[in-house]
N, C-alpha and C positions, 0 to 999 in steps of 0.2 A: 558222496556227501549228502548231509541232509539238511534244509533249512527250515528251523523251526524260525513260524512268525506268528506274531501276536495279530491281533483283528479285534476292533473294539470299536464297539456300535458306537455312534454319535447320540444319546441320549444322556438323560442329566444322571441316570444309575449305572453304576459299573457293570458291563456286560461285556464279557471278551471269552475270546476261545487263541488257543492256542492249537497252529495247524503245523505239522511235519509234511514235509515237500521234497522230493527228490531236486537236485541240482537240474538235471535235463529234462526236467516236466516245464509244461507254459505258465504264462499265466489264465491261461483258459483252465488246467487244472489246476490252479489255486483259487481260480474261479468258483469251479465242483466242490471246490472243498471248502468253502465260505458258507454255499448253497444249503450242502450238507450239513457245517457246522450251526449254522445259524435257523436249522429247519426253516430256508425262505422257500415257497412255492414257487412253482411255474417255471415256463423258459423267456422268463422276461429279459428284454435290454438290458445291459451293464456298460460298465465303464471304469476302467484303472485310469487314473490320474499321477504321471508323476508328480513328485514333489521334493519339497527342500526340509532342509532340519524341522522349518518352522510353521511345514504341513500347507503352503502357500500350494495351490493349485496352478500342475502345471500340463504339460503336453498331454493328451487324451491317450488311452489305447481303447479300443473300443472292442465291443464282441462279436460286432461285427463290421462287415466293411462297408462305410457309407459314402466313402471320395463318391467323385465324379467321375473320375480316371477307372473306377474298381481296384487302385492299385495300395489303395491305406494300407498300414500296418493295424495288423490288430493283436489280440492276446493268443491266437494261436502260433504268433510271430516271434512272440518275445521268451525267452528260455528266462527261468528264476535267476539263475546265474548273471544272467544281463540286467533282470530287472531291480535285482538287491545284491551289489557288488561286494556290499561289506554291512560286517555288522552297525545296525543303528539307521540304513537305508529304509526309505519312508515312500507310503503310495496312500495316494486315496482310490476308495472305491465306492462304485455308487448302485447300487442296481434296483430294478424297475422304476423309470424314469417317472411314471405318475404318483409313484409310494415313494420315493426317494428315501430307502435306504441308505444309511451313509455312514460308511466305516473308513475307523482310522486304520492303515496296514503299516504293519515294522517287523525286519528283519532283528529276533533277536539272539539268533544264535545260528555259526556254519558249525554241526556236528560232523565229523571225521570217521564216519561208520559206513558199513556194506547197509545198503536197505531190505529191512526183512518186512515182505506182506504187502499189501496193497497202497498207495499214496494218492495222493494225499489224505492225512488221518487227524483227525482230531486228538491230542493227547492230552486236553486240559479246558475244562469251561470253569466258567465263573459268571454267573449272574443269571435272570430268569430272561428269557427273551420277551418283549413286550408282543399282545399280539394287532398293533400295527405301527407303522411307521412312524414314528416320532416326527412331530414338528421341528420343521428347520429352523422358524420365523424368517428374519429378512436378515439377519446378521451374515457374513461372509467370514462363517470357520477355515474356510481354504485359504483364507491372508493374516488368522488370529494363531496364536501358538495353541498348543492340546489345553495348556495350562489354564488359558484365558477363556473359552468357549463358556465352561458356568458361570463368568462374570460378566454376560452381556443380559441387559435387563434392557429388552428394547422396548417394555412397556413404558419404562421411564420417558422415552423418546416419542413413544405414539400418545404418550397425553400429553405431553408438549404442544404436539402437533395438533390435538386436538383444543388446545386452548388460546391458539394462533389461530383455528378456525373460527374458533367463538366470538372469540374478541372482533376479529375481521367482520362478521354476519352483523356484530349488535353495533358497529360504528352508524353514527346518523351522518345523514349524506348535509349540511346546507343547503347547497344546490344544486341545482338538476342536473346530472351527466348525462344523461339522455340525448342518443343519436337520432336526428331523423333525417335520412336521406335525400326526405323533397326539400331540407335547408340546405342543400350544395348547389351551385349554379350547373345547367346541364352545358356540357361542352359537346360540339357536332365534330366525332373523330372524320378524319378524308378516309375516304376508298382509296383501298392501293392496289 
């Protein structure tokens, strides 16, 4: 079996590649093939993120093992078949934790074929890839649907916030708030 899944960069232009995956490959090799697909550099940190319909961020896989115990699961653990059960199953993925790359992952098709050639493979792009990481801002896409992410305008929210500061700065005081220390009586604590 072969699972072709879509992968689609989190920025505000459409950029997605479509990747064919063997059923008994990890998600470590859907990993290589993201790597690949999206020419990212380096052997930076990653992270699959389960999720739900509506892309909500959830349980970690990680690329590597960082418990305590050494005994995490990671993406060499998880077989495609486990990780996209059925068509329309959804993951996030994140890699290089200081660039935060961040892609949307969906199963969108189980094909019913013998695999010919090497896998994971690129069978489709579409968009130019940016060359750096796109700003997350402070919004939380892992709790908003795919739908919603271009409609968050959080500058709207940071001049708000900046004019709750202003106003706060130019209030005039009447009178004096002003603490001074030596106005409290001094109290003599006991030795215990």
């Amino acid at each position: 079996m072969i699972y072709k899944i879509r992968v689609i960069l989190e920025t505000e232009d459409d950029v997605f590649r479509d990747i064919d995956v063997k059923q008994n490959q990890t998600l470590w090799n859907l990993h290589e093939g993201i790597k690949s697909a999206f020419s990212l550099k380096g052997e930076e940190l990653a992270s699959f993120y389960k999720s739900n319909a509506k892309w909500s961020q959830g349980e970690e896989i990680p690329l590597e093992d960082m418990s305590d115990g050494g005994d995490g699961e990671t993406m060499s653990d998880v077989y495609i078949k486990e990780a996209f059960a059925k068509v329309g199953d959804k993951m996030l993925f994140v890699y290089d934790f200081m660039q935060m790359w961040s892609f949307y992952v969906e199963l969108l098709e189980i094909i019913d074929k013998k695999p010919i050639g090497t896998y994971p493979k690129t069978v489709y792009r579409f968009g130019k890839m940016p060359l750096k990481a796109p700003d997350r801002g402070f919004s939380s896409a892992a709790s908003a649907s795919i739908d919603d992410i271009d409609d968050v305008d959080m500058g709207a929210h940071l001049n708000g916030f900046d004019q709750e500061v202003e106003s706060y700065d130019n209030e005039e005081d009447d009178e004096d708030d002003s603490y001074d220390l030596a106005d409290e009586p001094y109290e003599e604590e006991d030795d215990i």
